[in-house]
Structures are given as C-alpha cells and as structure tokens.
N, CA, C and O atoms as a Tripos MOL2 file, in Angstrom:
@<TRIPOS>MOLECULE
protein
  256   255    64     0     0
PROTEIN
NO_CHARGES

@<TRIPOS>ATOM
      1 N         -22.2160  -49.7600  -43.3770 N.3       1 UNK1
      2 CA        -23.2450  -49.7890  -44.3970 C.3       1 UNK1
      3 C         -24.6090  -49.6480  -43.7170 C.2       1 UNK1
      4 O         -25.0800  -50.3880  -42.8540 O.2       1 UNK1
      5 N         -25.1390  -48.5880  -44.2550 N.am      2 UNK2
      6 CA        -26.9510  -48.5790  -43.4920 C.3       2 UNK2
      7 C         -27.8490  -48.7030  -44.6770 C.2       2 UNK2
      8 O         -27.7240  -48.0890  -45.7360 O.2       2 UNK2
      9 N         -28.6920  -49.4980  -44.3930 N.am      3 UNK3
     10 CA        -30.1690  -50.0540  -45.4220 C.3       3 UNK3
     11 C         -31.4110  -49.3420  -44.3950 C.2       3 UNK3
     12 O         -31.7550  -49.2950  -43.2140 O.2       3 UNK3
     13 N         -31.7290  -48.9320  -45.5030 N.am      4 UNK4
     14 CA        -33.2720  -48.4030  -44.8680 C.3       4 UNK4
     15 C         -34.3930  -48.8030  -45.6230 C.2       4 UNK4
     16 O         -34.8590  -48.4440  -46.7050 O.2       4 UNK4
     17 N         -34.7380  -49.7270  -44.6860 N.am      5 UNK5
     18 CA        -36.3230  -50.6770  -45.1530 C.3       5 UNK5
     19 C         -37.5070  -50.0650  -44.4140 C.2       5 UNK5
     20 O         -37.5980  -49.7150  -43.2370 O.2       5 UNK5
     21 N         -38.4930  -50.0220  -45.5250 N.am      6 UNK6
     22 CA        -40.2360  -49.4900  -44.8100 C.3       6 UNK6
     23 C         -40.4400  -50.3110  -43.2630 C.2       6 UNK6
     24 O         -39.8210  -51.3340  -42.9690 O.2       6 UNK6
     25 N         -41.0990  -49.8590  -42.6740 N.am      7 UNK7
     26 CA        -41.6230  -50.7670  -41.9670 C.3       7 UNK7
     27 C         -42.4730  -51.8190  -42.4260 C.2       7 UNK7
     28 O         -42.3760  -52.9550  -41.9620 O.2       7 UNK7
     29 N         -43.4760  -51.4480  -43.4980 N.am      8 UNK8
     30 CA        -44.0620  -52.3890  -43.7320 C.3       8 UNK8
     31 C         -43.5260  -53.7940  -44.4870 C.2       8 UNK8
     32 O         -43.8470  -54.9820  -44.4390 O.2       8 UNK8
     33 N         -42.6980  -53.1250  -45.0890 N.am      9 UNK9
     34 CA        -41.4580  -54.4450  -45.4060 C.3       9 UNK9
     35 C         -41.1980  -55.0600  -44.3390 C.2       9 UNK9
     36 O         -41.7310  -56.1500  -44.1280 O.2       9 UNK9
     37 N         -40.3350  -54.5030  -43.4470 N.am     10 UNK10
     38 CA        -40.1410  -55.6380  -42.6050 C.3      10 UNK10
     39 C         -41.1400  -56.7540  -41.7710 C.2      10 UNK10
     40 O         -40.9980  -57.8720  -41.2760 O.2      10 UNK10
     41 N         -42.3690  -55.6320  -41.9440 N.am     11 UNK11
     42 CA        -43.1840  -56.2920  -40.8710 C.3      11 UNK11
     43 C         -43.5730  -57.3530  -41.9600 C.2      11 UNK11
     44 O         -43.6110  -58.5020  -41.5200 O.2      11 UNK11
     45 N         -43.9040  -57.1880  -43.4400 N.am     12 UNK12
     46 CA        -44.1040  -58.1960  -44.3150 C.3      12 UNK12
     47 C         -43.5030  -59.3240  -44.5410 C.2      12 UNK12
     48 O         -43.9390  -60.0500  -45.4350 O.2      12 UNK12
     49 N         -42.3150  -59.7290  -43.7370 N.am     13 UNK13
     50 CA        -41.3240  -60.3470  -44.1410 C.3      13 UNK13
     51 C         -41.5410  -61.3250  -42.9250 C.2      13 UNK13
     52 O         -41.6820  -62.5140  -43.2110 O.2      13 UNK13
     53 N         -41.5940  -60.8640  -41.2720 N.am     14 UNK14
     54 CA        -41.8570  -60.9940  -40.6860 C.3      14 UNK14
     55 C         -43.2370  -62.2940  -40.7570 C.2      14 UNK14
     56 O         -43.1440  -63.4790  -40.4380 O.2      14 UNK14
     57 N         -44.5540  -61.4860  -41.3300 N.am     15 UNK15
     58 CA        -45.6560  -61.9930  -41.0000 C.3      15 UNK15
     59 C         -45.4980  -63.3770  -42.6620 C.2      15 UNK15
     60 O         -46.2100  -64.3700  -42.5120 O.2      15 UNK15
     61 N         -44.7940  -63.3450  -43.7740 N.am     16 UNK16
     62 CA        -44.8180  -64.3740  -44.3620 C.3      16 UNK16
     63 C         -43.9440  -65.3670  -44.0740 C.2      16 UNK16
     64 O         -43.9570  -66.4490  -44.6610 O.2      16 UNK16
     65 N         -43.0730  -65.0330  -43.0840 N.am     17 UNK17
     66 CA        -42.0100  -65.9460  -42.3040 C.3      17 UNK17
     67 C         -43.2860  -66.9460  -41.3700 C.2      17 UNK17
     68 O         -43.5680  -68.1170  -41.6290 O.2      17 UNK17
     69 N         -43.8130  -66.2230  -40.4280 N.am     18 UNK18
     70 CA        -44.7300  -67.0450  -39.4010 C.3      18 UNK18
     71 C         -45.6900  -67.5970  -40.1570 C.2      18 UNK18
     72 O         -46.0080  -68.7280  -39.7870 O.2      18 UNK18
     73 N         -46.4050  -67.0690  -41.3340 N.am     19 UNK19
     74 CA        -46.9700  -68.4010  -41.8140 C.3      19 UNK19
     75 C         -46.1570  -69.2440  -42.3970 C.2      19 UNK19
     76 O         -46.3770  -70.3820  -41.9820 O.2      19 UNK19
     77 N         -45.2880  -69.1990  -43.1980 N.am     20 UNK20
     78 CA        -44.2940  -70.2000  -43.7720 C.3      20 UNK20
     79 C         -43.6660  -71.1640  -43.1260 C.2      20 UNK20
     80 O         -43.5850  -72.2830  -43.6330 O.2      20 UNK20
     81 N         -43.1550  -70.8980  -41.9780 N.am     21 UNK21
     82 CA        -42.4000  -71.3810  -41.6500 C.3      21 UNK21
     83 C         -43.0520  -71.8870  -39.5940 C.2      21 UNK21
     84 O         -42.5040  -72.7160  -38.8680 O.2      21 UNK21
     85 N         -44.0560  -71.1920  -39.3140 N.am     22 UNK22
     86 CA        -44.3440  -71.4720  -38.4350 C.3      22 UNK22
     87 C         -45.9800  -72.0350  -38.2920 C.2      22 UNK22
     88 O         -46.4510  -72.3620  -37.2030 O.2      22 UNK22
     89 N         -46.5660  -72.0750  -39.2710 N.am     23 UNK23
     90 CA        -47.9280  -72.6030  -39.0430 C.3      23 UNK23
     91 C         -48.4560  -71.3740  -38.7760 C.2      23 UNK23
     92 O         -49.4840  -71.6900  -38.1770 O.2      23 UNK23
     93 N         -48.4390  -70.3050  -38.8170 N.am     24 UNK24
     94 CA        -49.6540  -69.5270  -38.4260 C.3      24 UNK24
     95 C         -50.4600  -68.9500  -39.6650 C.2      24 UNK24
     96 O         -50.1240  -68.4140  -40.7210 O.2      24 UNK24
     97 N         -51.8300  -69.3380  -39.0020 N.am     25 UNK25
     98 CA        -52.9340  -68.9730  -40.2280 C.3      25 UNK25
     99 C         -53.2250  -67.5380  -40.6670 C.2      25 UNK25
    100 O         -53.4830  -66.5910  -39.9240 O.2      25 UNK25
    101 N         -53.1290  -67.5370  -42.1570 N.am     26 UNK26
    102 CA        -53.0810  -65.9560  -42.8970 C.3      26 UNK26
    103 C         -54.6290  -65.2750  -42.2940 C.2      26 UNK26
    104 O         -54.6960  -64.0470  -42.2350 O.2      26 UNK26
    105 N         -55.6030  -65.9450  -41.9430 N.am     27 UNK27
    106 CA        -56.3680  -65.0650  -41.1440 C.3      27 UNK27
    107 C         -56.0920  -64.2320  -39.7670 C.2      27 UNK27
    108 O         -56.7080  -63.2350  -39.3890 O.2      27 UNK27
    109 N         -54.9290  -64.9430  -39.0660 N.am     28 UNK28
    110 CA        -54.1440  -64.3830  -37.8580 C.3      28 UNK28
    111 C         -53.7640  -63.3410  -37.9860 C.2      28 UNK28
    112 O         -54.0680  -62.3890  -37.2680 O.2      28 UNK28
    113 N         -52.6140  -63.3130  -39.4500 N.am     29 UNK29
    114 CA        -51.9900  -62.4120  -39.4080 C.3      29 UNK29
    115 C         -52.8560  -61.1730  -39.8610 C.2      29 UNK29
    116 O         -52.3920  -60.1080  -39.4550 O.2      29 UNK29
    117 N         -54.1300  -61.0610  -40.6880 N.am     30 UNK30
    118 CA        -54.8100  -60.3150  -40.5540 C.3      30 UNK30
    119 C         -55.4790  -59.4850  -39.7160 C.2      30 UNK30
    120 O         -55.4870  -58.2620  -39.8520 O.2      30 UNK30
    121 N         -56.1550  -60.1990  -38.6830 N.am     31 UNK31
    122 CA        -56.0080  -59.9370  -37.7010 C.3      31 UNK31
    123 C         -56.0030  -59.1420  -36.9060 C.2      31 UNK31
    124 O         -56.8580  -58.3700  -36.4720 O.2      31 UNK31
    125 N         -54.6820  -59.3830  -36.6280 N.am     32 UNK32
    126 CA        -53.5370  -59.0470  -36.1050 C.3      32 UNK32
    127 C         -53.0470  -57.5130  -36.1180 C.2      32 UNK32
    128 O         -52.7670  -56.6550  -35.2810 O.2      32 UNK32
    129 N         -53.1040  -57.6560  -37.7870 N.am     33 UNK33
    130 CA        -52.7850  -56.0130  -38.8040 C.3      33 UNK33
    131 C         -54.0250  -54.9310  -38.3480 C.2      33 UNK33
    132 O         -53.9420  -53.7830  -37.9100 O.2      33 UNK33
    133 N         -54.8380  -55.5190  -38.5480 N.am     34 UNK34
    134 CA        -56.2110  -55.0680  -38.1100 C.3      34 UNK34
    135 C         -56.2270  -54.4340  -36.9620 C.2      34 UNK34
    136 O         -56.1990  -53.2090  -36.8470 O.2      34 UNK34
    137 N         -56.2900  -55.5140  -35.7460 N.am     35 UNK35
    138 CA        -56.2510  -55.0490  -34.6440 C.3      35 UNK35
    139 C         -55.2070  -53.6570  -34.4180 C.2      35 UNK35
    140 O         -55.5090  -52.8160  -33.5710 O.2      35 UNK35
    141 N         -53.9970  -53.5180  -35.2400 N.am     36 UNK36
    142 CA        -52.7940  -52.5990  -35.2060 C.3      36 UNK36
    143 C         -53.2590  -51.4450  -35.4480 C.2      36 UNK36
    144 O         -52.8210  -50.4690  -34.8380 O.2      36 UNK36
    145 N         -54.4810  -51.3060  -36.6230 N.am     37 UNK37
    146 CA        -54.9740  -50.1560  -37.3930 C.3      37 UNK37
    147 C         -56.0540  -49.7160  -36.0590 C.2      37 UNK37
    148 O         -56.2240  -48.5280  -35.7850 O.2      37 UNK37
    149 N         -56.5390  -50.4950  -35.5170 N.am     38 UNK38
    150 CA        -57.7030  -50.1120  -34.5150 C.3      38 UNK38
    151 C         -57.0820  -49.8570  -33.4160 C.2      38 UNK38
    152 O         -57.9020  -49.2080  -32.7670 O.2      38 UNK38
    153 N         -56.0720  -49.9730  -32.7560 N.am     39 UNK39
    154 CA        -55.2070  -49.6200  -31.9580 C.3      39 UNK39
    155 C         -54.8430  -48.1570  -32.1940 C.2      39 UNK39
    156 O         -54.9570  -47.4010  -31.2290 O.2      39 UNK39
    157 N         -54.5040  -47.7620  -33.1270 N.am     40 UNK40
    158 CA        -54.0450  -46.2990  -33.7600 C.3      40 UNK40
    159 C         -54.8030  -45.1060  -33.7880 C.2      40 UNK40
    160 O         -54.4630  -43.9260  -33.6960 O.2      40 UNK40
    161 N         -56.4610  -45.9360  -34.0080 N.am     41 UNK41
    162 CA        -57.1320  -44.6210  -33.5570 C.3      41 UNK41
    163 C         -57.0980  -44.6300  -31.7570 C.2      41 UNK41
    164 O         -57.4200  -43.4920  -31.4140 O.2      41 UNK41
    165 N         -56.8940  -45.2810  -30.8270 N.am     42 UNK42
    166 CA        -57.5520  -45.0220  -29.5790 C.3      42 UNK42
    167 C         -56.5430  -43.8000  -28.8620 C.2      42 UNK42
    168 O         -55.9710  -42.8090  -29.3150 O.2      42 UNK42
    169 N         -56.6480  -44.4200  -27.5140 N.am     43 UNK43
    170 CA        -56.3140  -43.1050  -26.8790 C.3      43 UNK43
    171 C         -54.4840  -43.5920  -26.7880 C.2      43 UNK43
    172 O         -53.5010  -42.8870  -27.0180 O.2      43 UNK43
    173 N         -54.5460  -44.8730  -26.4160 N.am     44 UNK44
    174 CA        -53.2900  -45.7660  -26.4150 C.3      44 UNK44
    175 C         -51.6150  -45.5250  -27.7060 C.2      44 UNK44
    176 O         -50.4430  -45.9010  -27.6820 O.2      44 UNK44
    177 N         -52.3100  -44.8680  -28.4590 N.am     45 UNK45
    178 CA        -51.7390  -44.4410  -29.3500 C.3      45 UNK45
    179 C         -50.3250  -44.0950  -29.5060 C.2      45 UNK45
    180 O         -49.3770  -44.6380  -30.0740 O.2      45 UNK45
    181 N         -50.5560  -42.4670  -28.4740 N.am     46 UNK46
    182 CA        -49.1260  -41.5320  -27.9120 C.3      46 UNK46
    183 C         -48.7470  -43.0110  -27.3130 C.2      46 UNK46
    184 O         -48.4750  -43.8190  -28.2000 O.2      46 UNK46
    185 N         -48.6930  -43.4040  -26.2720 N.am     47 UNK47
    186 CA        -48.0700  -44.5110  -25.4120 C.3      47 UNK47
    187 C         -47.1920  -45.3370  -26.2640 C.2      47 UNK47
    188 O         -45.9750  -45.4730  -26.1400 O.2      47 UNK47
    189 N         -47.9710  -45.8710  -27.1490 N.am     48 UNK48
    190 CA        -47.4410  -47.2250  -28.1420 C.3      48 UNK48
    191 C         -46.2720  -46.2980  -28.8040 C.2      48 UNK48
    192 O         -45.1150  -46.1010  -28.4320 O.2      48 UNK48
    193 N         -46.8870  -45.8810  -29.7440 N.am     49 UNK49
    194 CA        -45.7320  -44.2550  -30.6150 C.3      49 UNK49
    195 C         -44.4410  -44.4790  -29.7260 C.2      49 UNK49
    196 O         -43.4880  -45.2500  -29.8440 O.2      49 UNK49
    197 N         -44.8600  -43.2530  -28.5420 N.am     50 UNK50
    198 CA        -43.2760  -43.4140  -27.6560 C.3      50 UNK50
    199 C         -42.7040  -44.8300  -26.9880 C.2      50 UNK50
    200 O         -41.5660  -44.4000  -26.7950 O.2      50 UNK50
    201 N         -42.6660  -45.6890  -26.6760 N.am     51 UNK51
    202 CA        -42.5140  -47.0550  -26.3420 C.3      51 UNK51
    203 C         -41.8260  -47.1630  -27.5470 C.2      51 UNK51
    204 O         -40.5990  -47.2580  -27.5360 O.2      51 UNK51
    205 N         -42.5030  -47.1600  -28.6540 N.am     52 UNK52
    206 CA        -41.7200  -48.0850  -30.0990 C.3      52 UNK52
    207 C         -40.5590  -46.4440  -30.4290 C.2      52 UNK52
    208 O         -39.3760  -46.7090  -30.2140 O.2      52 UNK52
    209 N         -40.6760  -45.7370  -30.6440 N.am     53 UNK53
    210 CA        -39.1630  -44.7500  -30.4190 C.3      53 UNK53
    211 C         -38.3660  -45.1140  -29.6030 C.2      53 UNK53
    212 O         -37.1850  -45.2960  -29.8990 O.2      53 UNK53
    213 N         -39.0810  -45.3840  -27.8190 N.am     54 UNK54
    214 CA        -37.4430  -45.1490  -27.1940 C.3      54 UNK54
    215 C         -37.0110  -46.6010  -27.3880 C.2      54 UNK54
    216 O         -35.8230  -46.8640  -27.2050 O.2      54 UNK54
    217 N         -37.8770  -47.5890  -27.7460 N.am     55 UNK55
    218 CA        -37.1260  -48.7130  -27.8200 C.3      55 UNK55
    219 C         -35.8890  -48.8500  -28.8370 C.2      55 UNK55
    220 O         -34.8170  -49.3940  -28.5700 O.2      55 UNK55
    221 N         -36.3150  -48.1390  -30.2820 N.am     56 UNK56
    222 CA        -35.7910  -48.1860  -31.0500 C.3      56 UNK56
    223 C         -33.9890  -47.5790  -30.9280 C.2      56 UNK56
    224 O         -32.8920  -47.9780  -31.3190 O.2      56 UNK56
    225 N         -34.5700  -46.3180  -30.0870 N.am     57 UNK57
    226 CA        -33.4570  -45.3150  -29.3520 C.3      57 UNK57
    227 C         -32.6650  -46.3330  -28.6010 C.2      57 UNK57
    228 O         -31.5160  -45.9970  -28.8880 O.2      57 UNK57
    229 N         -32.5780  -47.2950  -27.8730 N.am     58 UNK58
    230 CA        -32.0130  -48.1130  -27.2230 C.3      58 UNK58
    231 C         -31.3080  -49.0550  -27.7400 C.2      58 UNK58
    232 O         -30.2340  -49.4530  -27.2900 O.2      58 UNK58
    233 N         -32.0000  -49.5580  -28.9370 N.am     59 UNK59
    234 CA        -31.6720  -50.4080  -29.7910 C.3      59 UNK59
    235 C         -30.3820  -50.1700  -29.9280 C.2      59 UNK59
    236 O         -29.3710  -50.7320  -29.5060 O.2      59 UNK59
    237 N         -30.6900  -48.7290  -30.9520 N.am     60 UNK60
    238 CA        -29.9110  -47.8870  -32.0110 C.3      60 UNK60
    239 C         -28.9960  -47.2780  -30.8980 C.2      60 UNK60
    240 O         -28.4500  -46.2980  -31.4050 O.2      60 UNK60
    241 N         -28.6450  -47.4140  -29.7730 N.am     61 UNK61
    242 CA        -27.5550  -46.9990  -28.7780 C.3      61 UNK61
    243 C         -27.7290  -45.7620  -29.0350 C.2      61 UNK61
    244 O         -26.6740  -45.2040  -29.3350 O.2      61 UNK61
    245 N         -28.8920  -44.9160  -29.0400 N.am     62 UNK62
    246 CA        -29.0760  -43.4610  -29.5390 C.3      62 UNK62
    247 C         -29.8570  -42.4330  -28.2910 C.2      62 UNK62
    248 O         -29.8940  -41.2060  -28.1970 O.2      62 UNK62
    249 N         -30.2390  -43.1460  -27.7160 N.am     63 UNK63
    250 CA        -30.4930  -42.8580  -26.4990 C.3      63 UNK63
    251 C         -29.3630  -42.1790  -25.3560 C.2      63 UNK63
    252 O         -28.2430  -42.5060  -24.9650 O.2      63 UNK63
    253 N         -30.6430  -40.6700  -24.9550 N.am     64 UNK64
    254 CA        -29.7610  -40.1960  -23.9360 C.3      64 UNK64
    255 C         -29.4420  -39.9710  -22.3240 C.2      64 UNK64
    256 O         -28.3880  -39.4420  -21.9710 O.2      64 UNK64
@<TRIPOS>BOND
     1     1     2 1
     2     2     3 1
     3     3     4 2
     4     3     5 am
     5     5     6 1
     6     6     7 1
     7     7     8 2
     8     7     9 am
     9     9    10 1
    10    10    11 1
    11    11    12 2
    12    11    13 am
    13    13    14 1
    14    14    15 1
    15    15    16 2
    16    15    17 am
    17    17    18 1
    18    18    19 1
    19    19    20 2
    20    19    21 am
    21    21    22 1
    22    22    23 1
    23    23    24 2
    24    23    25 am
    25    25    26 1
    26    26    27 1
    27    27    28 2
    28    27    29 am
    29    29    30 1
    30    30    31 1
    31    31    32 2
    32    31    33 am
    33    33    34 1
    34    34    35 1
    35    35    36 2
    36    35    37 am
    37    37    38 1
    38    38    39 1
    39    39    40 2
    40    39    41 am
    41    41    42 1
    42    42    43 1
    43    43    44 2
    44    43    45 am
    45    45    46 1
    46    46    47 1
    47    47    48 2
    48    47    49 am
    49    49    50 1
    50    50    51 1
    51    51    52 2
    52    51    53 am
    53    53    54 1
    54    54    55 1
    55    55    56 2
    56    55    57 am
    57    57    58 1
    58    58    59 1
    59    59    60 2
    60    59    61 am
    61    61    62 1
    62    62    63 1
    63    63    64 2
    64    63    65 am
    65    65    66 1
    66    66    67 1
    67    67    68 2
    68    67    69 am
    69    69    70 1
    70    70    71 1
    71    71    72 2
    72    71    73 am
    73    73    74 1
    74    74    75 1
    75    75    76 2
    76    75    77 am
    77    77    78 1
    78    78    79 1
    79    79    80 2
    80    79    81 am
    81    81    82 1
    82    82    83 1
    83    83    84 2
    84    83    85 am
    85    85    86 1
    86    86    87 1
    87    87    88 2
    88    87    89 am
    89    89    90 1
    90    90    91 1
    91    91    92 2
    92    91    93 am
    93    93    94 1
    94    94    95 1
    95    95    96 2
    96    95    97 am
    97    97    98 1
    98    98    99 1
    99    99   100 2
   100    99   101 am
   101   101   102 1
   102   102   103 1
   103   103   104 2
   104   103   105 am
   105   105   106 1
   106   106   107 1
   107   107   108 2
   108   107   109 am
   109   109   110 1
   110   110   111 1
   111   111   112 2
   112   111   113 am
   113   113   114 1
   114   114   115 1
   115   115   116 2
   116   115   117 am
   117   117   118 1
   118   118   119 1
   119   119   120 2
   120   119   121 am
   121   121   122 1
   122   122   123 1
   123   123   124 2
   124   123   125 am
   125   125   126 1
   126   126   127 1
   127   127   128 2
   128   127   129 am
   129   129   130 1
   130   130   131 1
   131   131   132 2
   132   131   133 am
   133   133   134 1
   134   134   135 1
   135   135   136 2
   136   135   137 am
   137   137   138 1
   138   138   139 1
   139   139   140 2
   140   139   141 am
   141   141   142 1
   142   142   143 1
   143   143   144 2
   144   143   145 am
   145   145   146 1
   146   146   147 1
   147   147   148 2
   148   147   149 am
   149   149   150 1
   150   150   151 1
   151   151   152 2
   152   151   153 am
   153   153   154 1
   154   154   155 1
   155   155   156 2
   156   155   157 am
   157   157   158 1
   158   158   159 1
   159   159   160 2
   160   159   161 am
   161   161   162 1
   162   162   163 1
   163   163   164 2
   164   163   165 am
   165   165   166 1
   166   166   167 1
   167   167   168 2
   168   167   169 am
   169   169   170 1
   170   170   171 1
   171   171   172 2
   172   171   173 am
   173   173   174 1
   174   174   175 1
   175   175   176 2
   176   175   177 am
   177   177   178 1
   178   178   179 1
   179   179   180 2
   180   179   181 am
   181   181   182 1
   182   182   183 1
   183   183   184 2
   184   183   185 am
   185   185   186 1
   186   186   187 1
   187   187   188 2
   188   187   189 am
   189   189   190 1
   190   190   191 1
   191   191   192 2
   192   191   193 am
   193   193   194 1
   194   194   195 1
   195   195   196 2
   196   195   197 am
   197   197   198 1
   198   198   199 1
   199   199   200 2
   200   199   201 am
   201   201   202 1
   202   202   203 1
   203   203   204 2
   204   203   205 am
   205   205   206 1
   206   206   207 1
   207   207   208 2
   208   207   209 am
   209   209   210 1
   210   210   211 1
   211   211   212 2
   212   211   213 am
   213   213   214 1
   214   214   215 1
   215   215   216 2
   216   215   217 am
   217   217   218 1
   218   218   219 1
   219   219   220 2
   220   219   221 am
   221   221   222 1
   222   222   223 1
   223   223   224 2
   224   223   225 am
   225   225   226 1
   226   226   227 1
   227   227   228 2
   228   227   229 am
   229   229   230 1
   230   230   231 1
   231   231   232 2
   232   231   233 am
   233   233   234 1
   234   234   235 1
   235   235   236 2
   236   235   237 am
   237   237   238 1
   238   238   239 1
   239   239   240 2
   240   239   241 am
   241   241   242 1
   242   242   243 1
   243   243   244 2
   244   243   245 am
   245   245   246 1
   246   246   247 1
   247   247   248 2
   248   247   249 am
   249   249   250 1
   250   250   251 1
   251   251   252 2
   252   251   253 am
   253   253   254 1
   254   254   255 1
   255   255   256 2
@<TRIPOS>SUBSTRUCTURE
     1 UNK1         2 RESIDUE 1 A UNK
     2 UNK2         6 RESIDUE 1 A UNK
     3 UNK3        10 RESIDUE 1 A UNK
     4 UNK4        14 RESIDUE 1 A UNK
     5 UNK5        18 RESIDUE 1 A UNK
     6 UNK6        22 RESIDUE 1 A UNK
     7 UNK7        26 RESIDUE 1 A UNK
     8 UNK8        30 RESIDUE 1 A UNK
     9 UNK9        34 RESIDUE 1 A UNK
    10 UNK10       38 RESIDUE 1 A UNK
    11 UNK11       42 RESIDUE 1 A UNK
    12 UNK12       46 RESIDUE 1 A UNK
    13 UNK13       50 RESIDUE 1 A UNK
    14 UNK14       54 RESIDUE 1 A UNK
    15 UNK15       58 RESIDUE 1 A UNK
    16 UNK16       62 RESIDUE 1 A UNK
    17 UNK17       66 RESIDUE 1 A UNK
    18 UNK18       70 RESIDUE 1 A UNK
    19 UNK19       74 RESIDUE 1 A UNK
    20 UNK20       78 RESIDUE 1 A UNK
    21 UNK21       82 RESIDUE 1 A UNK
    22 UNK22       86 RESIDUE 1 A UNK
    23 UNK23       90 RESIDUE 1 A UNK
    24 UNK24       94 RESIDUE 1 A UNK
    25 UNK25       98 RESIDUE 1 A UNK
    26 UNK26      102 RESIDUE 1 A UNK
    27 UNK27      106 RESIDUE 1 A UNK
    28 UNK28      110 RESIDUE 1 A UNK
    29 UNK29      114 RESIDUE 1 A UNK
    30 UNK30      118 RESIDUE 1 A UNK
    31 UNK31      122 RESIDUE 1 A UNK
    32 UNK32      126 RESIDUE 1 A UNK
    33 UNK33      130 RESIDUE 1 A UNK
    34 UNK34      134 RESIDUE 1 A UNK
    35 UNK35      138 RESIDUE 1 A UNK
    36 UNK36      142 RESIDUE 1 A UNK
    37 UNK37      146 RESIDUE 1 A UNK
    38 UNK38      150 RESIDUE 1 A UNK
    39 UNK39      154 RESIDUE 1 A UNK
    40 UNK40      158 RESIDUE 1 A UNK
    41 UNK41      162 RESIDUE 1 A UNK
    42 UNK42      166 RESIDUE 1 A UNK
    43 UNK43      170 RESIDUE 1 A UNK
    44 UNK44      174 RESIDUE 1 A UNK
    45 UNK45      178 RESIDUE 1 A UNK
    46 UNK46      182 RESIDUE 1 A UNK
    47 UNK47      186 RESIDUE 1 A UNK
    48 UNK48      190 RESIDUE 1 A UNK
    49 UNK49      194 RESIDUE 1 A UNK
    50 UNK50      198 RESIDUE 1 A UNK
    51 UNK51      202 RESIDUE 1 A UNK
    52 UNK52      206 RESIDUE 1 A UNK
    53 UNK53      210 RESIDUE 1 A UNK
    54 UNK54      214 RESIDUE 1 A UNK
    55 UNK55      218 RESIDUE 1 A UNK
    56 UNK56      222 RESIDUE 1 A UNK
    57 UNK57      226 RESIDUE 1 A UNK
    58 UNK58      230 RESIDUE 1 A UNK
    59 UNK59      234 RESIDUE 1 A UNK
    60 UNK60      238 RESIDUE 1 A UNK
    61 UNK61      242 RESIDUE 1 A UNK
    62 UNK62      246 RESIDUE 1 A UNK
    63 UNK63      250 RESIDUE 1 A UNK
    64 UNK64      254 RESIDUE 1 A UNK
C-alpha cells in the first residue's frame, strides 16, 4: 500500500506534534518555516535540494 502525503502535511504534523507534545513555542516553529523560505532563495539551495533527494533515494532503497 503507498500513501502520498504533501510535504507540507507532513511537515505540519510534525511542527503541531513539537508544540503539543514537546513544549516548543509556535513562534519557533515560525521561525523556523521562515528561516526555510530564506534559505531557498540563497546560493545553498542546489546543495539542500540534492542532500534532501539522495537522502530520500536511500531511504526509499532507490538509490544507485
């Protein structure tokens, strides 16, 4: 069986888990998101991009 969830779902699920359940303040997780969006324009970008593929590739035993 395969489910295919947004990312932003998961990451939503994720970030109302750590405040819920871990104390972290909803200004953090803002943040946080923030900092993600400002990250995206720089140069760091390609780097992050490929990193989060091949990880995923590894994950997903999809890697060659």
């Amino acid at each position: 069986m395969t489910v295919s969830l947004p990312l932003v779902v998961v990451l939503g699920l994720i970030a109302w888990g750590a405040v819920k359940f871990l104390g972290v303040r909803i200004w953090l997780v803002v943040v946080i998101a923030l900092f993600g969006f400002y990250l995206a324009d720089t140069f760091l970008a390609p780097a992050i991009d490929s990193g989060t593929r091949n990880g995923v590739q590894v994950i997903n035993g999809t890697h060659d």
